[in-house]
NUTORNU-842987 format. One line per 3 residues: number of its first residue (from 1); their letters; for each residue x, y, z of N, C-alpha, C, CB. Coordinates in pm, 1 decimal. Glycine has a CB too. Layout:
! residues N
NUM	A	X/Y/Z/X/Y/Z/X/Y/Z/X/Y/Z  ...
//
This chain:
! residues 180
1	XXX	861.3/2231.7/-1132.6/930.3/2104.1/-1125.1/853.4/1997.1/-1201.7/949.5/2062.1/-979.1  745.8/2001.2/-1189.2/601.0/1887.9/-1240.3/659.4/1888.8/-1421.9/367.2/1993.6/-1208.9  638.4/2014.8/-1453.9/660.6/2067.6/-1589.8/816.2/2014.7/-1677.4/657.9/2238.1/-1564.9
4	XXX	912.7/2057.5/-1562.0/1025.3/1992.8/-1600.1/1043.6/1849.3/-1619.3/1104.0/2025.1/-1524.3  1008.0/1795.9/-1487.9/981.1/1625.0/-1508.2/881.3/1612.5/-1663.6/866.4/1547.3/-1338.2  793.9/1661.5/-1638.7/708.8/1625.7/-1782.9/776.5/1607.4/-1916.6/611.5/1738.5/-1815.7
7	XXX	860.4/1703.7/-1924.5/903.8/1733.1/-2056.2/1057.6/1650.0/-2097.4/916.3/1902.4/-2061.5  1131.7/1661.2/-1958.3/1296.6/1611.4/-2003.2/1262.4/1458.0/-1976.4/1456.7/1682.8/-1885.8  1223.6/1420.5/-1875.1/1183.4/1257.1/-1872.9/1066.3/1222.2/-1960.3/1140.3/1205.0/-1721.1
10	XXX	1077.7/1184.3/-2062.3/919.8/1125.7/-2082.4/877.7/1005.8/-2052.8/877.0/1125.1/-2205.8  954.9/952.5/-2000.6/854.3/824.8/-1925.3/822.3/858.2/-1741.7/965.7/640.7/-1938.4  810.9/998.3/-1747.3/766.2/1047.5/-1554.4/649.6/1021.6/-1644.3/800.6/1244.0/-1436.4
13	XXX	542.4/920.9/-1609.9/363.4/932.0/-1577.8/314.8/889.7/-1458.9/272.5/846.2/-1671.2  172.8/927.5/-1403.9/153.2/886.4/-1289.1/162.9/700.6/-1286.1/13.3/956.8/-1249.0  147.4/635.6/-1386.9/118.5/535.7/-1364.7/242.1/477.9/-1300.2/65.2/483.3/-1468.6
16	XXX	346.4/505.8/-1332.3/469.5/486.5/-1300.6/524.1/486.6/-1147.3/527.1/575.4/-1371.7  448.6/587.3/-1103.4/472.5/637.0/-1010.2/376.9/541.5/-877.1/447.3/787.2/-1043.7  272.2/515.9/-944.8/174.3/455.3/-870.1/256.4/274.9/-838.5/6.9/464.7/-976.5
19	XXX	351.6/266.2/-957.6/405.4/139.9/-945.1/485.8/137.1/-824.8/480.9/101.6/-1061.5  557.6/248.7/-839.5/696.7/288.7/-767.8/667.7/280.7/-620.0/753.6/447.6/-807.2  522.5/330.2/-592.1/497.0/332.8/-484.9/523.5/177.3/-394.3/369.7/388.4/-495.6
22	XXX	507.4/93.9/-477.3/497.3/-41.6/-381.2/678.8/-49.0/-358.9/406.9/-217.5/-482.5  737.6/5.2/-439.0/900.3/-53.5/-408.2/961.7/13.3/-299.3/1008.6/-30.9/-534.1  983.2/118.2/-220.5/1042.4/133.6/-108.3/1068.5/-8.7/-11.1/960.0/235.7/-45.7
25	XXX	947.6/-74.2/53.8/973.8/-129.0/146.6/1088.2/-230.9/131.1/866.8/-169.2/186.7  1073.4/-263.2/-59.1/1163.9/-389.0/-102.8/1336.5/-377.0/-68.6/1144.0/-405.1/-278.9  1308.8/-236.3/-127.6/1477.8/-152.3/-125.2/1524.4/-135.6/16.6/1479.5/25.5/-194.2
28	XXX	1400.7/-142.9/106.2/1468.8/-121.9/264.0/1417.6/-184.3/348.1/1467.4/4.2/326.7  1533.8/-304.6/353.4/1514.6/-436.9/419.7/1459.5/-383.3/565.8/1666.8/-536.0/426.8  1528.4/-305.3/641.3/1551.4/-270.2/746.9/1345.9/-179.7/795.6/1721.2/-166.2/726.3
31	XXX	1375.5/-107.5/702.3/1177.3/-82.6/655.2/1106.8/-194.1/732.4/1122.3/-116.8/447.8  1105.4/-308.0/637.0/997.3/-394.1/617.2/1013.1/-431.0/779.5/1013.0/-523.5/487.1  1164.7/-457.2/834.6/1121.9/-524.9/1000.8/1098.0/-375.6/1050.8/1274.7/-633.5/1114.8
34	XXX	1101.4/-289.5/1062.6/1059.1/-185.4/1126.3/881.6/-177.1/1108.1/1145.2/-60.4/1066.7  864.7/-170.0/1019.9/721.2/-194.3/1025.3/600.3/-280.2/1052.4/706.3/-180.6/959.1  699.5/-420.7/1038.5/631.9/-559.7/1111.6/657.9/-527.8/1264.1/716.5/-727.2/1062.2
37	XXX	728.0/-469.1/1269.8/747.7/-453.4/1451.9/679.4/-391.2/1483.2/858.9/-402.0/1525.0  617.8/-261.8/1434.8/540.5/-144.8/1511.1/383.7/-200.7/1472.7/582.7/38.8/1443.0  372.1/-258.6/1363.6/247.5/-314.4/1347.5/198.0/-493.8/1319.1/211.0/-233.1/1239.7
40	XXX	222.6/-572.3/1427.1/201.3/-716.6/1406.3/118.2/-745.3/1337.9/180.0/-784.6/1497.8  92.1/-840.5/1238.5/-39.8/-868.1/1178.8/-177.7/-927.0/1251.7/-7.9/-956.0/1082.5  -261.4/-849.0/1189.3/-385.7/-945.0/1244.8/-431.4/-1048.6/1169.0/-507.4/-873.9/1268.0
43	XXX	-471.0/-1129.9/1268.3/-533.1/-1271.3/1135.5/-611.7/-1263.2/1023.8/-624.3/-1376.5/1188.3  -709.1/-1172.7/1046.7/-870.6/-1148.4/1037.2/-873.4/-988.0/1007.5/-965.6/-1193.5/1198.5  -824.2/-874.9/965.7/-838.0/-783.2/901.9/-977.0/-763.2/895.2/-774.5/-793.0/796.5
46	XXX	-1001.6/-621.3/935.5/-1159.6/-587.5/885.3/-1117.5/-418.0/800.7/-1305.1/-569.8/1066.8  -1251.2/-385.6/721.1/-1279.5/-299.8/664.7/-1235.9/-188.3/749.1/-1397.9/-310.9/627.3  -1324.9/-152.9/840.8/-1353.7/-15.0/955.5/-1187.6/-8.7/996.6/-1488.7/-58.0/1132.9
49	XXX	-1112.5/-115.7/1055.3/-1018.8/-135.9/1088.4/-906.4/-27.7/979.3/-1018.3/-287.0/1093.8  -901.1/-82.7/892.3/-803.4/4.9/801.2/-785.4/134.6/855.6/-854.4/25.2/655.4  -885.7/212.0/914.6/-821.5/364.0/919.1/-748.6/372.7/1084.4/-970.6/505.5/893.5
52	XXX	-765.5/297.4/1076.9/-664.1/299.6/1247.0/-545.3/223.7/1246.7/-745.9/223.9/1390.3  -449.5/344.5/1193.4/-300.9/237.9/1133.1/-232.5/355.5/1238.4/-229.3/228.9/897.6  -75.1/251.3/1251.3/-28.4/316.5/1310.0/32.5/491.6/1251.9/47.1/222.2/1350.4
55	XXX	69.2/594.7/1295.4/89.7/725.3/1208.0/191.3/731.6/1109.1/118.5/835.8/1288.4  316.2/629.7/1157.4/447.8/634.3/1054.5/403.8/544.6/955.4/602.8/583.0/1117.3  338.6/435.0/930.7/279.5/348.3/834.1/164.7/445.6/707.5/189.1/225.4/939.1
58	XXX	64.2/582.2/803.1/-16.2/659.8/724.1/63.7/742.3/670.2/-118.5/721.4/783.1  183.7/831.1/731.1/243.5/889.6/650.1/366.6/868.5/536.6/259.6/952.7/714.7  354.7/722.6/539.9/460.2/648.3/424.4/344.6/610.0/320.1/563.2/485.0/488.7
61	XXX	227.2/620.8/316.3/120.6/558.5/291.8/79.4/701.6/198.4/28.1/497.8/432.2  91.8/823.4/243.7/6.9/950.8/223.4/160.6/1010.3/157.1/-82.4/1041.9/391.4  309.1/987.8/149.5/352.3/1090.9/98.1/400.7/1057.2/-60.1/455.7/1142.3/192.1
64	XXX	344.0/1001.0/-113.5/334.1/996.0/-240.6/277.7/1084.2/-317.0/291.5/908.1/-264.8  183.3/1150.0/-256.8/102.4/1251.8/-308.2/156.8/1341.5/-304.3/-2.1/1275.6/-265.1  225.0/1441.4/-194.5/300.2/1539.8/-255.5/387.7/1515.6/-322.4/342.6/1610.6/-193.3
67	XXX	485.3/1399.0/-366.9/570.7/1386.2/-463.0/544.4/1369.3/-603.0/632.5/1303.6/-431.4  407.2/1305.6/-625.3/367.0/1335.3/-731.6/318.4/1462.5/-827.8/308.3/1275.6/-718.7  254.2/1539.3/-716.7/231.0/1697.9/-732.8/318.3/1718.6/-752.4/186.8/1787.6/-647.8
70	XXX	461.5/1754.6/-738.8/586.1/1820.0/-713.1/644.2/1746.2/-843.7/664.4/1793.5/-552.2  627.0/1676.2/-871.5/698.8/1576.5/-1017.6/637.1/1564.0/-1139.7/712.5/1423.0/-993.5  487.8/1579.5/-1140.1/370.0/1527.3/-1233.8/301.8/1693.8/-1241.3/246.8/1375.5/-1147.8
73	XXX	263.0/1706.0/-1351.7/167.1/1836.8/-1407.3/35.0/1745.7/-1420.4/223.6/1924.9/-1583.4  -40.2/1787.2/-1319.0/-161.0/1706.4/-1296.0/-247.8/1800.1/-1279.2/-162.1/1609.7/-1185.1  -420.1/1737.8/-1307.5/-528.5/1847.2/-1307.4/-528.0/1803.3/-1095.9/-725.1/1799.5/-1449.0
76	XXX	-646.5/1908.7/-1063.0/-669.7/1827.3/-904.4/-778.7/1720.4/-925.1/-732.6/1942.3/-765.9  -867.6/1678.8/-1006.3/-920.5/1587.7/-1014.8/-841.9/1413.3/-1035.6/-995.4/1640.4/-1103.9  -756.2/1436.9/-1065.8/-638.6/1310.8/-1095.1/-629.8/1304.1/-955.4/-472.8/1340.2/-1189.1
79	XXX	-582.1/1402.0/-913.6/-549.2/1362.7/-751.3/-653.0/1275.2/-652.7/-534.7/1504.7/-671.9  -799.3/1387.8/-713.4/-871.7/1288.2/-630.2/-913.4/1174.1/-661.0/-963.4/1326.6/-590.0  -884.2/1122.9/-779.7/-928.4/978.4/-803.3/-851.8/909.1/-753.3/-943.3/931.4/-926.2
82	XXX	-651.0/961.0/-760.9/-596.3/872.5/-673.6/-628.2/859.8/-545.3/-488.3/886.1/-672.9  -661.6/914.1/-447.8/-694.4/916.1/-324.0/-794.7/796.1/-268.3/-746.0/1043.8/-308.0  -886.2/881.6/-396.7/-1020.4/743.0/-388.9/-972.9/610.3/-445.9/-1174.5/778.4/-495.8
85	XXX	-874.8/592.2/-532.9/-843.5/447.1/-556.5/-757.4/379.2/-419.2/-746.8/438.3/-704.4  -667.4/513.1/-344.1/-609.6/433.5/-261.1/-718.4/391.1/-134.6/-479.7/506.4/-217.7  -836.7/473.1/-134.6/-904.0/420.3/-9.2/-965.3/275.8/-53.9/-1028.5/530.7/48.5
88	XXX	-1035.5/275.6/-213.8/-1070.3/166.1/-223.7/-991.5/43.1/-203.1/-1112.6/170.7/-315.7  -868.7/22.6/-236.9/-776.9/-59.9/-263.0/-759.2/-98.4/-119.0/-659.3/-6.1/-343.6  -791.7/14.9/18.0/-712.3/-15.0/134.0/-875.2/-100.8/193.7/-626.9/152.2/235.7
91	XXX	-955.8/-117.3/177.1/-1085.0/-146.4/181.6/-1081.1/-267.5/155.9/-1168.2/-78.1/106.2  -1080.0/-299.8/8.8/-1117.6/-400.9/20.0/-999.0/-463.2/42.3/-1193.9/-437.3/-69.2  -855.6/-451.7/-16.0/-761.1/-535.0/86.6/-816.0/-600.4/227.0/-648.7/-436.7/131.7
94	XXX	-882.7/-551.7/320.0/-903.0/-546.4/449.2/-1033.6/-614.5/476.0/-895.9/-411.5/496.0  -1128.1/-643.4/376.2/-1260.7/-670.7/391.5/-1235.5/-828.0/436.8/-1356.5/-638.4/250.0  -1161.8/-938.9/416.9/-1174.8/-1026.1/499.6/-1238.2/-1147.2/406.2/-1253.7/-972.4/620.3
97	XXX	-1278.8/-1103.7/313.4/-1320.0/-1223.8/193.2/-1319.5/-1154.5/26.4/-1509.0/-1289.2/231.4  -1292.1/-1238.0/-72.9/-1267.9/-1234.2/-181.6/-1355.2/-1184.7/-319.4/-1235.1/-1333.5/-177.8  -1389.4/-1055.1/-335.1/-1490.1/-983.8/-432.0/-1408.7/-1059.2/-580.2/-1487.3/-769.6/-417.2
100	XXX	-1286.1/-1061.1/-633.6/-1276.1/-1053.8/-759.1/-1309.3/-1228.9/-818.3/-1121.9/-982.6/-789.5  -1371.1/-1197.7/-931.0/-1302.3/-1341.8/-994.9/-1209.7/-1486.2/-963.5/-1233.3/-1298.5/-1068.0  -1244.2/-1565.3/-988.7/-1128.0/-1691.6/-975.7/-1049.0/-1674.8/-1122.8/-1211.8/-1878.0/-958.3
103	XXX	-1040.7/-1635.2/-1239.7/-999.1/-1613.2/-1351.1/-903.1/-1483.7/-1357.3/-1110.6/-1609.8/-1430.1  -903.0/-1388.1/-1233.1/-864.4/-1265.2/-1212.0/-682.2/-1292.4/-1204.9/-949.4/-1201.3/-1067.3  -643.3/-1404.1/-1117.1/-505.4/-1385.3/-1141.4/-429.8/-1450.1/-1264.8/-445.2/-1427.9/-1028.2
106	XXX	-499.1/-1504.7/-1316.5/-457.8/-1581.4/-1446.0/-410.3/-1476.5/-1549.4/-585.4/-1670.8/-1510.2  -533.8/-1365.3/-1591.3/-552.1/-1232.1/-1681.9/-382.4/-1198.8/-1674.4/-677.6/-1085.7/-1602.1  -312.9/-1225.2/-1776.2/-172.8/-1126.0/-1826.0/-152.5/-987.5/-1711.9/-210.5/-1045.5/-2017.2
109	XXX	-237.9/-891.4/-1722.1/-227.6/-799.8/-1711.6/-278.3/-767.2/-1557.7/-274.4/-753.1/-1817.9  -401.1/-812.4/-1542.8/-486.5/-803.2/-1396.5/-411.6/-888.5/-1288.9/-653.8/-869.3/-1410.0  -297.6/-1017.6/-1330.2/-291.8/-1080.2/-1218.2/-137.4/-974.8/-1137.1/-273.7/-1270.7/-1258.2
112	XXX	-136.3/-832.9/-1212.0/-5.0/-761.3/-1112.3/-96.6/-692.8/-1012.6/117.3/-628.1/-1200.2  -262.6/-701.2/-1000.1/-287.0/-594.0/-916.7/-367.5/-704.6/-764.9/-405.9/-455.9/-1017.5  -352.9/-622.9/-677.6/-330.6/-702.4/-556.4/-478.0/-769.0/-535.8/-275.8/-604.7/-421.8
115	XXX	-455.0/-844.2/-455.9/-618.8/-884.1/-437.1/-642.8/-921.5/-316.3/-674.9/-999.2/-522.0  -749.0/-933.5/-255.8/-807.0/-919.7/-80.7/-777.0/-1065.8/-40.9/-1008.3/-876.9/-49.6  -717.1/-1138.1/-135.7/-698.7/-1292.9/-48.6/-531.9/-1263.0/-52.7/-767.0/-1482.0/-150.6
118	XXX	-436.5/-1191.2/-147.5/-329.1/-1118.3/-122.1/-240.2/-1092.8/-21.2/-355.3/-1040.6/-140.5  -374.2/-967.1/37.0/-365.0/-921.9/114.6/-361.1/-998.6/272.3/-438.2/-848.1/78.5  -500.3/-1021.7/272.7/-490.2/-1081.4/375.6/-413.1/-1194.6/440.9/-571.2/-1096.6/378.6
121	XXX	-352.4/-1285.0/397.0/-224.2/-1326.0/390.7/-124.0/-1285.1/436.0/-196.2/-1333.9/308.2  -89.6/-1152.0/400.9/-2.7/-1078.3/470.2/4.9/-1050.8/602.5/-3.2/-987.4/427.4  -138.6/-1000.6/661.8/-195.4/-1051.4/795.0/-141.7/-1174.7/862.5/-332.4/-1077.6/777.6
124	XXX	-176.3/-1266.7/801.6/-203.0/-1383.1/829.4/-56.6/-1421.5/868.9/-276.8/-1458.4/718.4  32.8/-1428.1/792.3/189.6/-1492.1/789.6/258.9/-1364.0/822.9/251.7/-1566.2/627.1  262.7/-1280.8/790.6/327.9/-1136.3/824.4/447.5/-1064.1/756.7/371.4/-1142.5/953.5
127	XXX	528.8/-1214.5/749.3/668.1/-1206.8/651.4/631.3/-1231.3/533.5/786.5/-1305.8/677.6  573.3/-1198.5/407.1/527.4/-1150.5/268.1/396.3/-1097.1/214.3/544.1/-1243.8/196.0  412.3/-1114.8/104.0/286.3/-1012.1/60.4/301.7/-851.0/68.5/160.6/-1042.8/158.6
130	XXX	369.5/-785.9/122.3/423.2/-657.1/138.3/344.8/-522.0/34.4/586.7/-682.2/102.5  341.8/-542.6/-93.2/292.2/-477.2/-198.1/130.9/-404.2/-150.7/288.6/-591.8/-323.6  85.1/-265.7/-161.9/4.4/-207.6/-129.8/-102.6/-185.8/-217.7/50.3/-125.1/-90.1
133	XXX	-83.9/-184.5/-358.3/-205.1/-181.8/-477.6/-135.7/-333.8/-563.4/-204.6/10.7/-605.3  -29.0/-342.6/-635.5/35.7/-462.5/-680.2/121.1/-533.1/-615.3/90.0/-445.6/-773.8  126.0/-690.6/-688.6/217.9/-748.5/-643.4/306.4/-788.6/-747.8/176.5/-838.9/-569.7
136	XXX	362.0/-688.2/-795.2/469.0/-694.2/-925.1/609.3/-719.7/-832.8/476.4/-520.0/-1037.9  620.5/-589.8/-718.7/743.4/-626.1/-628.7/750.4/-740.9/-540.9/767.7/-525.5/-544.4  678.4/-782.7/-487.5/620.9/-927.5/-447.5/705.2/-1004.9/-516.8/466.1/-964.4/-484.4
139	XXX	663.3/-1036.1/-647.9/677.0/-1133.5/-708.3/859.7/-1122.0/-750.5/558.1/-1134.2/-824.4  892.1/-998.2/-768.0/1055.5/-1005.4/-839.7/1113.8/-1000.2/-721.1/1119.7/-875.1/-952.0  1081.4/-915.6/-582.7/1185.5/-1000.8/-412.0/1163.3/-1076.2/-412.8/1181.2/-986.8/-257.7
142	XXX	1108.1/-1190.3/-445.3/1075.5/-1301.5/-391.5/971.4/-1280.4/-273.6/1196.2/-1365.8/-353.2  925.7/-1171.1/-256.7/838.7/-1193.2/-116.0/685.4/-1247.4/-124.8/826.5/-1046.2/-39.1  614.6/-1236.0/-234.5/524.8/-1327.8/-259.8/515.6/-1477.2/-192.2/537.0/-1335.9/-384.1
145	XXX	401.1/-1479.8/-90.1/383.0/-1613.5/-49.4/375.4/-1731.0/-138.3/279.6/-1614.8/15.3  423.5/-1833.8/-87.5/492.2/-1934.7/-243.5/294.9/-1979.4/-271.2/662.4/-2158.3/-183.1  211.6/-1990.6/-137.0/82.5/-2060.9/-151.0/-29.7/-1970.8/-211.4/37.7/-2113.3/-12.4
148	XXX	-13.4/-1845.0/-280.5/-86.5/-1704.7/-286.4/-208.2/-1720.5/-411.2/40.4/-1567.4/-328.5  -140.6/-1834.1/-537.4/-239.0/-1870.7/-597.1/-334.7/-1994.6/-555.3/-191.1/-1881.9/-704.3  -278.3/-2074.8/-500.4/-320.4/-2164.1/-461.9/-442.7/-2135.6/-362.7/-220.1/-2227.0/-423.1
151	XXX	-412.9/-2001.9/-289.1/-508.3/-2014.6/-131.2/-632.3/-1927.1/-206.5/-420.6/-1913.0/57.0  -584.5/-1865.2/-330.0/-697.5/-1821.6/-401.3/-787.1/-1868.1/-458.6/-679.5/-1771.3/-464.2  -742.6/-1996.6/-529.3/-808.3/-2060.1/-589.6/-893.5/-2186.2/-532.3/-734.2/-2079.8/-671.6
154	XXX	-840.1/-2199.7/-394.0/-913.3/-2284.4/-289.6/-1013.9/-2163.2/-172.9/-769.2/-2386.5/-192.0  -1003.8/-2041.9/-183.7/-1110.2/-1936.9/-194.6/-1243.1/-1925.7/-245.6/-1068.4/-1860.1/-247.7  -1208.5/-1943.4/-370.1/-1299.8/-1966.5/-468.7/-1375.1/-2129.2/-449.0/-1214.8/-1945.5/-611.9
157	XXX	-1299.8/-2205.0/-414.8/-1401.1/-2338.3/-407.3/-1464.6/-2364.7/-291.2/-1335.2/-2465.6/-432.1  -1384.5/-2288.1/-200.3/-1457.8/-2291.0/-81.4/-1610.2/-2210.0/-78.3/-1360.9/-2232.2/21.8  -1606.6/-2029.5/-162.0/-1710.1/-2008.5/-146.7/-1833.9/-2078.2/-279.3/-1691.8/-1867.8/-123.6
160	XXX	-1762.8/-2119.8/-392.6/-1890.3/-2201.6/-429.0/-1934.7/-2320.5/-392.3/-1896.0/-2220.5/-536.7  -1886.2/-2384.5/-267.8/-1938.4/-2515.4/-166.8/-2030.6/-2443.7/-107.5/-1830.7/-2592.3/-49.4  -1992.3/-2319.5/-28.0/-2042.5/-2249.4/47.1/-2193.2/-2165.4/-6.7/-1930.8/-2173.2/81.9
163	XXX	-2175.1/-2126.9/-146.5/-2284.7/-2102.7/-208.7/-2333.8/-2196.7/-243.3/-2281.4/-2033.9/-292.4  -2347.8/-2341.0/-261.1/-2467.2/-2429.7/-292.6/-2524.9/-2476.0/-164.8/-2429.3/-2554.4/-381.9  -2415.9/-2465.3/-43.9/-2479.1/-2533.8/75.6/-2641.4/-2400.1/107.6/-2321.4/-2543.7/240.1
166	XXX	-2577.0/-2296.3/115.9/-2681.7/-2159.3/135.8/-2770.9/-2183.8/86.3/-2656.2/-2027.7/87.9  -2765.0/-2236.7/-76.0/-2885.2/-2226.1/-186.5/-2950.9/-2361.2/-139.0/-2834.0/-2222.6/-373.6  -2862.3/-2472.4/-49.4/-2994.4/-2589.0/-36.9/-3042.6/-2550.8/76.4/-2963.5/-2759.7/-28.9
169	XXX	-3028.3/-2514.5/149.8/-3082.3/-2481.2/323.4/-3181.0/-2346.0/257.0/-2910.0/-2414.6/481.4  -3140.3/-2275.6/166.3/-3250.0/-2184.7/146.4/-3376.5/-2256.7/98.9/-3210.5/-2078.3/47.7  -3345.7/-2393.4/-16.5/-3459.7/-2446.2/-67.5/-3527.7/-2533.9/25.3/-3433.2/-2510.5/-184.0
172	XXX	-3427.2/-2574.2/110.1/-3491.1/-2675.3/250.4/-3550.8/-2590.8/322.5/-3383.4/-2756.4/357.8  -3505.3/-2479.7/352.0/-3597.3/-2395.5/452.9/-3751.6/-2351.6/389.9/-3509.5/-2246.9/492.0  -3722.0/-2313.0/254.7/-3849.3/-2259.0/166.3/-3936.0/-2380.5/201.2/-3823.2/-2233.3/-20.2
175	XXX	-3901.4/-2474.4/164.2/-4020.1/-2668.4/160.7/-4058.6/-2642.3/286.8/-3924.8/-2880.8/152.2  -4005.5/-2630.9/345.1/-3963.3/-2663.6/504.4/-4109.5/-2590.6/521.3/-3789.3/-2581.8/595.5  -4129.4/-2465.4/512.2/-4191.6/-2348.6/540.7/-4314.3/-2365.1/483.7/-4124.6/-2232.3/498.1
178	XXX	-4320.5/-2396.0/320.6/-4437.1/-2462.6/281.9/-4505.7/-2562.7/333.6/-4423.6/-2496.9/190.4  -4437.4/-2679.2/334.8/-4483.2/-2815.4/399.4/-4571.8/-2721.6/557.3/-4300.6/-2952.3/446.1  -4473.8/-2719.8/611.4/-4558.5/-2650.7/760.1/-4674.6/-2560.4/710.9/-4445.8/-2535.4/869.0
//
């Protein structure tokens, strides 16, 4: 089947597929409240947290993979990088503060892939943000939070306030320590 898809479609690639993945919930309205129901958001998302989802959320989450096997002529190493991209992606989604760039959603290309202030949001409000690696479907339902750049970019100023206050209490503490 992998082989057939390969050859009569030529636009079946995984990347495609990896897109595709975020669109179910969009196509099924009825989805998205089924799944806000069985799983309310938390405010505050943690890392460790991620692997304790409810089972119908892991296995909407996990069956992409046999469909891709079954559609895609893939080595098994492809597989496992996807695996490992989806744990990373579910990680730091969940980590609770902001690793990428302030310049990251601006980038043409980088601002379709999701990001941990995104995410968490979704938590936070419950009704958008939906998208699991991008927010390409986000953005064309309309379900994208209207404040998503904004709370990013006040992210970012918050933690470089937050990094000069650290860096003076570190230099006040250093004096501090000398002087004594």
């Amino acid at each position: 089947m992998g082989l057939l898809c390969f050859h009569i479609i030529p636009d079946c690639d995984p990347s495609r597929h990896l897109l595709l993945l975020d669109a179910p919930p969009y196509a099924l309205e009825k989805d998205i409240q089924i799944r806000a129901s069985c799983a309310p958001p938390e405010p505050q998302p943690d890392a460790a947290g991620r692997f304790f989802v409810p089972s119908f959320e892991a296995v909407i989450e996990v069956a992409i993979l046999p469909l891709m096997v079954l559609t895609i002529p893939m080595h098994t190493s492809v597989i496992g990088l996807f695996g490992l991209y989806m744990i990373i992606m579910n990680v730091v989604g969940h980590l609770g503060f902001e690793l990428l760039p302030s310049r990251f959603i601006q980038h043409p290309v980088l601002r379709w892939f999701n990001t941990s202030t995104h995410h968490n949001m979704h938590h936070h409000y419950g009704r958008s943000n939906y998208g699991l690696y991008f927010n390409f479907w986000d953005r064309l339902f309309g379900t994208n939070h209207e404040r998503y750049e904004q709370e990013f970019a006040r992210t970012h100023e918050r933690e470089k306030s937050e990094h000069v206050c650290a860096d003076s209490k570190a230099i006040v503490g250093l004096r501090k320590h000398v002087v004594d």
